[in-house]
C-alpha positions in Angstrom: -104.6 73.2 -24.9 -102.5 70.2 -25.7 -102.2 67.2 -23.2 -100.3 64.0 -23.3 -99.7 61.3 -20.4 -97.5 61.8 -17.8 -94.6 59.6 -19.0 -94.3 60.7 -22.7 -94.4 64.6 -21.2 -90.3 64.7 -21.8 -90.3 62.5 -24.1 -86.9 63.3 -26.4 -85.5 61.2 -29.5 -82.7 59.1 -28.0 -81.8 58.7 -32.0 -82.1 54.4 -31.8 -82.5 54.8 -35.7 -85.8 52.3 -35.5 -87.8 54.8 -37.6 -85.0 55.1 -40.0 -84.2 51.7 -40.5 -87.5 50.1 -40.4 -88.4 49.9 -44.0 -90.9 51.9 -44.7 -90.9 54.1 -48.0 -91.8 57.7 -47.1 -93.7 60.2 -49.2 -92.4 63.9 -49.7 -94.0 66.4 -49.9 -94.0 68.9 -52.9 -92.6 71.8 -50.8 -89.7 69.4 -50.6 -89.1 68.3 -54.0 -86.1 70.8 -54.5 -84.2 69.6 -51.4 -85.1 65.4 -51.6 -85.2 65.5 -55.8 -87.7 62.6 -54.5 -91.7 61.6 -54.2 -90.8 59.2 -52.4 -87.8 57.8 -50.0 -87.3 54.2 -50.7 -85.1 52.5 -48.1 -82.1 49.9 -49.4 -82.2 46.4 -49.1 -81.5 46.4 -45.1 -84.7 48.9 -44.7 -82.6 52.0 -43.9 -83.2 55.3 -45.2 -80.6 56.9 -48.0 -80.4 59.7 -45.6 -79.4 58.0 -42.3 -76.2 58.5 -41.0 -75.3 54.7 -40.0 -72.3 56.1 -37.7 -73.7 58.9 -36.0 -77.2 57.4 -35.9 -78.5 60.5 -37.3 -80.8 61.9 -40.1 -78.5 63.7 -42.4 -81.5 66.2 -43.6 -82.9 66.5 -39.9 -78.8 67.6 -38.9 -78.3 69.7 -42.4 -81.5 71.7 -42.9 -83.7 71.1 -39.4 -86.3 69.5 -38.3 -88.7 71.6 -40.3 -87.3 70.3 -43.4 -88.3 66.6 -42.7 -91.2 65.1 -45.1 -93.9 64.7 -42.5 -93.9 61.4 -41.3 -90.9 61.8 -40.1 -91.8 65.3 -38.7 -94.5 63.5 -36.7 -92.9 60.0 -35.3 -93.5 58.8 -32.9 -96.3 61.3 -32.0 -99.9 60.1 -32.6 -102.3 63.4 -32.1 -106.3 63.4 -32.0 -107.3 67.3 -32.5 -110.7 68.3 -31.0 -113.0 70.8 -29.5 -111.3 70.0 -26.4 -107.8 71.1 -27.6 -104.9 68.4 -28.9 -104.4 65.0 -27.1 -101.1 63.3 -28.3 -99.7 60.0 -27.5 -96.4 58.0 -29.2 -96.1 55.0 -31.3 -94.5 52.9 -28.8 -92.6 50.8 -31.9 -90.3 53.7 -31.1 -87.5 52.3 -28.6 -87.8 55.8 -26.4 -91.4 55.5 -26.2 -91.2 52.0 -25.3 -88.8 52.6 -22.9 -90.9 55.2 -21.3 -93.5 52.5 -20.5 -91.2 50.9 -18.3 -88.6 53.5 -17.1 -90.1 56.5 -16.4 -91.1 57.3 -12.7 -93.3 59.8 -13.5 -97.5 59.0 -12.0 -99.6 57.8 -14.5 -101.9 60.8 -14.6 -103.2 63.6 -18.2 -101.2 66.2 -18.1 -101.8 69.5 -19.7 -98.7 71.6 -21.3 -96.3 68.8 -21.7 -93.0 70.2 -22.7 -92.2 67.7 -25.1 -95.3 68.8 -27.5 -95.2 72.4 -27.8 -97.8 74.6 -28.7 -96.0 76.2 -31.7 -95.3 72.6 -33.2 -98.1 71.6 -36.1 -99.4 68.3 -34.6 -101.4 65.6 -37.3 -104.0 62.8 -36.7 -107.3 62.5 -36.5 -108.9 66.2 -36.7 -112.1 66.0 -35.4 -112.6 69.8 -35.1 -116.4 70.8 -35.6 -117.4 67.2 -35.5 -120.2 65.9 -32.6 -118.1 64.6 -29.6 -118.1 60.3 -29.6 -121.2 58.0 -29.4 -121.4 56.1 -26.5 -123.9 53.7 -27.9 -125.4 53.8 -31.5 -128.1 56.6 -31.1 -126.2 58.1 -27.8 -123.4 61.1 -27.5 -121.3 62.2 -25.3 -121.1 65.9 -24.0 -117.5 67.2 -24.4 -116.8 67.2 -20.9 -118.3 64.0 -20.4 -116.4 62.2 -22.6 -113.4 63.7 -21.1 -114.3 62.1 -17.9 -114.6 58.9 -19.2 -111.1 58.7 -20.7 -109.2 60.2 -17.7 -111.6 57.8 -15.4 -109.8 54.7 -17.7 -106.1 56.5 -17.3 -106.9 56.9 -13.5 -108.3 53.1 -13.3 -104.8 51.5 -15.2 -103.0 53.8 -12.7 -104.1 52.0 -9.9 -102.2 48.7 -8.5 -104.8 46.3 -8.8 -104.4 43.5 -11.6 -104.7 44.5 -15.1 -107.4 41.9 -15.6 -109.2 43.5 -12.5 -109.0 46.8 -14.2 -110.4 45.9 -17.4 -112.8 44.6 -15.5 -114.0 48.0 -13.7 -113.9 50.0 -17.3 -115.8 47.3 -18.8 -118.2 47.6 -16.2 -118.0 50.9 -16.3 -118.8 51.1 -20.1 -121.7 49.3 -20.0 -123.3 51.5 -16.9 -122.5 54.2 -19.0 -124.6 52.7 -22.1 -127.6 51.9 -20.0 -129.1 55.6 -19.3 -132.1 57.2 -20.6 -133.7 59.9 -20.0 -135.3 58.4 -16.8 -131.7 58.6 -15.3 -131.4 62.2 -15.5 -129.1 64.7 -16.8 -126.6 62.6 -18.7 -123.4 64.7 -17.5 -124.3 63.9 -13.6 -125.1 60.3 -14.9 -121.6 59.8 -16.1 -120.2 61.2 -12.8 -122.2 58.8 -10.5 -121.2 56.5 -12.9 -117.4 56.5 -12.9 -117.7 57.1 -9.6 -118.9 54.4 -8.2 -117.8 51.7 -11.3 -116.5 48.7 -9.5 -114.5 45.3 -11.1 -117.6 43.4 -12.2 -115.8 39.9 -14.0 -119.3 39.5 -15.5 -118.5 43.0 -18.2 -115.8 41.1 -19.3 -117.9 38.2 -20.6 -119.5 40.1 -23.6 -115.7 40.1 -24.7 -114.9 36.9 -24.8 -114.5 35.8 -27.7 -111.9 38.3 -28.4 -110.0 37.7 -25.3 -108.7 33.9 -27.0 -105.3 34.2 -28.6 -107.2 33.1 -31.7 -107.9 37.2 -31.6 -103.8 37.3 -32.9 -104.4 35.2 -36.1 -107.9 37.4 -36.6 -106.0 40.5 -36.3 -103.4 39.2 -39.1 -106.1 39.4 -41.7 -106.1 43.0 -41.6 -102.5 43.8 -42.0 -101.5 46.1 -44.7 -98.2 44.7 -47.1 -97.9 44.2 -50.6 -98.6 40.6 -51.8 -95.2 39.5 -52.5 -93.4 40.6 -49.0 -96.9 39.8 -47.3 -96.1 36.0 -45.9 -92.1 37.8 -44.7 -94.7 40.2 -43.3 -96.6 38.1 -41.5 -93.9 35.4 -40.2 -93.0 38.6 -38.1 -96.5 37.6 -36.2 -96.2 34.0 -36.2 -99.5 32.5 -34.8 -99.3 32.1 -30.6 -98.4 28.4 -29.7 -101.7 27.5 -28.3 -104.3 28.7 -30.7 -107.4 29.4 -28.7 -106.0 29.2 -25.4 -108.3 31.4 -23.1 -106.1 34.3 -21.7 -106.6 33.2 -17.9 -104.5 29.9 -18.6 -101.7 32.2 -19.4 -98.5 31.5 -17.9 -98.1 35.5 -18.2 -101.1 36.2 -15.7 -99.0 38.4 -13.5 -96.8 39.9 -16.5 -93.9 38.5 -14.2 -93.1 41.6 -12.5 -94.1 44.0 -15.3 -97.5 45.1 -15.4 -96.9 48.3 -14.7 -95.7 49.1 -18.0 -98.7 47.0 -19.2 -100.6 49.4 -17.9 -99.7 52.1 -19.4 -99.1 50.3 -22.7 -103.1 49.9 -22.5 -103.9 53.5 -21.3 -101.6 54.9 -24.2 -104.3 53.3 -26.7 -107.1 54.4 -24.4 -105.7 58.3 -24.4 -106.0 60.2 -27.6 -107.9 57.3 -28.9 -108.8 57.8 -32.5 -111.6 54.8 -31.9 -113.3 57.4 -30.0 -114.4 59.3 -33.0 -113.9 56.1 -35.7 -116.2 53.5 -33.7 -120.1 53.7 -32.7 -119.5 53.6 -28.8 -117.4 52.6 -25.7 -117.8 48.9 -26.0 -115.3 49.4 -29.4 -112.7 51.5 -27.0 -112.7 48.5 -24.9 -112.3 46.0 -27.6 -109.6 47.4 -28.4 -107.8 47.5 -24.9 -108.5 43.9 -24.7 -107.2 43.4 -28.2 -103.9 45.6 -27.1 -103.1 42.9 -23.8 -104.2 39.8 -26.2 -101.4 40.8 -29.0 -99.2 42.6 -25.9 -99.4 39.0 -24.1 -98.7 37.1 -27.6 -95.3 38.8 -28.1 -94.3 38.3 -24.6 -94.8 34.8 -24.9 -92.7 34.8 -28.5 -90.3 37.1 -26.7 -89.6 35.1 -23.6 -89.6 31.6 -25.7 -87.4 33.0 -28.2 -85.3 34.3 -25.4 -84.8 30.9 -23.3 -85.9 32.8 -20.2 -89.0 34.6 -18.3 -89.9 38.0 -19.5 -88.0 40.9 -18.1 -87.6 44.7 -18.6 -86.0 44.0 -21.6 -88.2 41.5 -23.4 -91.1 43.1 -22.5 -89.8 46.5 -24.3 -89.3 45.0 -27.7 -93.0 42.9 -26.9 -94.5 46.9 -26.6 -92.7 47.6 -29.7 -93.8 44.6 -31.9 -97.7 45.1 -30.3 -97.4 48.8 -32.0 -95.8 47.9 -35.2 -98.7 45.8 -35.6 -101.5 47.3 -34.3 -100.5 50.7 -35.3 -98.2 50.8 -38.8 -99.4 47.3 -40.4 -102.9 47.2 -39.6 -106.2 48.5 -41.8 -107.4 50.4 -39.0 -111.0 50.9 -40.7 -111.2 47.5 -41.1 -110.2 46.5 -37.4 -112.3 49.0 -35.6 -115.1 47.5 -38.0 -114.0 44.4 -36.4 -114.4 45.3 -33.2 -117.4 47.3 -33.6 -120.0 44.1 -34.1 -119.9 44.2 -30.1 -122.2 47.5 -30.0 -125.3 45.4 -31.5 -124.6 42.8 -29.0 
């Protein structure tokens, strides 16, 4: 079975050239030695790829040999897969332009779908492979059943799908999260536990206290530590991220409290790190899952803010698309991921 959300189910490269021109050098594999003569693609001095076509916009192996014959990063981008018991769960980088775009665009009901046309079954997916592994914790010393924790995520997709405000439904998953940590046997079966549970999870503003000292935009500078460069282009690196302009502002003085007509695409910006979520499987319960939501609006609401000041005017469709793609360039391709979720994963002994 493979699943993805609802808006990246027809997902199709719109060939932007993003992933081709974004500097990254990109390791081939031996099988392709003979074609690429290369172990690894550096890109020129403008960050392109030797192999992109600047005037058609197009990978010159991808169009010459097929997709097949792509080292596998690039076979992969944008997709992001977690492999389980369950079947394959895949959700997109959204530094990709079409994914991003998606976010905001696509009509389509935020909802898990199964059978997505864009993510065959015949296409090798890579991630995380949990295969044969114990399903997630959901507290040190706690697991979910299979089917529970399936619940759980598609009860978080089915809470950001909802109008209410995003900081409401944190709120409610918070809450939720921390009903969920509280049973013992005394409760009952576990599995009906997590139904009542989700159920009847309501936007308790109290959850969202054990979190708040990562819901300060002093969380951005934090998050900086972790990135990934070499020394010398580190500080280039990092003046990409430049520190917000209030430094431990509290998020509820934002000016951006309403996302200014946008949340919807905030939304589902937060529930495509909540689906397919490798912190699942790399953290030691749900409070880390929710960490990291809040972590996703913090640096989400950061580069709005740098977007729309940049800009000279209030954040639209537009800023707001290249905000999603900055958030995912730096919380998915710059940061040490062991060391964030690390991070983040102090809040289970609270």
């Amino acid at each position: 079975m493979i699943c993805s959300l609802s808006f990246h189910a027809n997902y199709a490269c719109r060939h932007s050239g993003a992933c081709c021109t974004a500097g990254w050098a990109i390791p081939v594999e031996a099988r392709l030695l003979p074609l690429l003569g290369v172990k690894v693609l550096v890109p020129d001095d403008q960050g392109a790829c030797g192999h992109f076509d600047r005037k058609s916009r197009l990978c010159v192996v991808q169009r010459e040999y097929g997709e097949e014959m792509l080292p596998g990063s690039c076979y992969q981008f944008p997709r992001r897969a977690l492999l389980d018991d369950r079947g394959t769960f895949i959700t997109l980088s959204n530094f990709c332009p079409t994914a991003a775009t998606l976010l905001c665009e696509s009509e389509a009901a935020l909802a898990i779908v199964a059978s997505p046309p864009a993510f065959p079954e015949g296409r090798v997916y890579e991630g995380l492979d949990a295969r044969g592994q114990w399903p997630p914790l959901v507290r040190p010393g706690l697991l979910f059943d299979f089917e529970s924790y399936g619940r759980w995520e598609a009860f978080i997709v089915s809470t950001l799908a909802g109008d209410a405000p995003v900081a409401n439904q944190l709120a409610q998953i918070a809450n939720a999260a921390e009903r969920l940590r509280r049973w013992t046997p005394a409760g009952g079966a576990f599995a009906e536990w997590v139904i009542r549970t989700l159920d009847t999870a309501t936007a308790d503003p109290t959850a969202l206290q054990l979190y708040r000292a990562i819901r300060t935009t002093d969380t951005y500078d934090a998050l900086r530590r972790f990135v990934l460069v070499p020394p010398q282009p580190r500080e280039r690196v990092l003046a990409t991220f430049g520190a917000p302009s209030t430094p431990g502002r509290a998020l509820s003085s934002s000016p951006l409290h309403d996302w200014n007509g946008e949340a919807r695409a905030v939304r589902r910006y937060l529930a495509s790190k909540a689906f397919a979520s490798w912190s699942a499987y790399e953290s030691r319960g749900v409070r880390t899952l929710v960490a990291e939501l809040l972590v996703a609006e913090v640096v989400l609401r950061a580069e709005c803010e740098r977007a729309s000041e940049a800009a000279g005017r209030p954040i639209d469709r537009a800023l707001m698309i290249e905000a999603i793609r900055q958030s995912d360039l730096l919380l998915v391709h710059l940061i040490d991921r062991p060391q964030m979720i690390e991070w983040l994963g102090q809040i289970e002994a609270r």
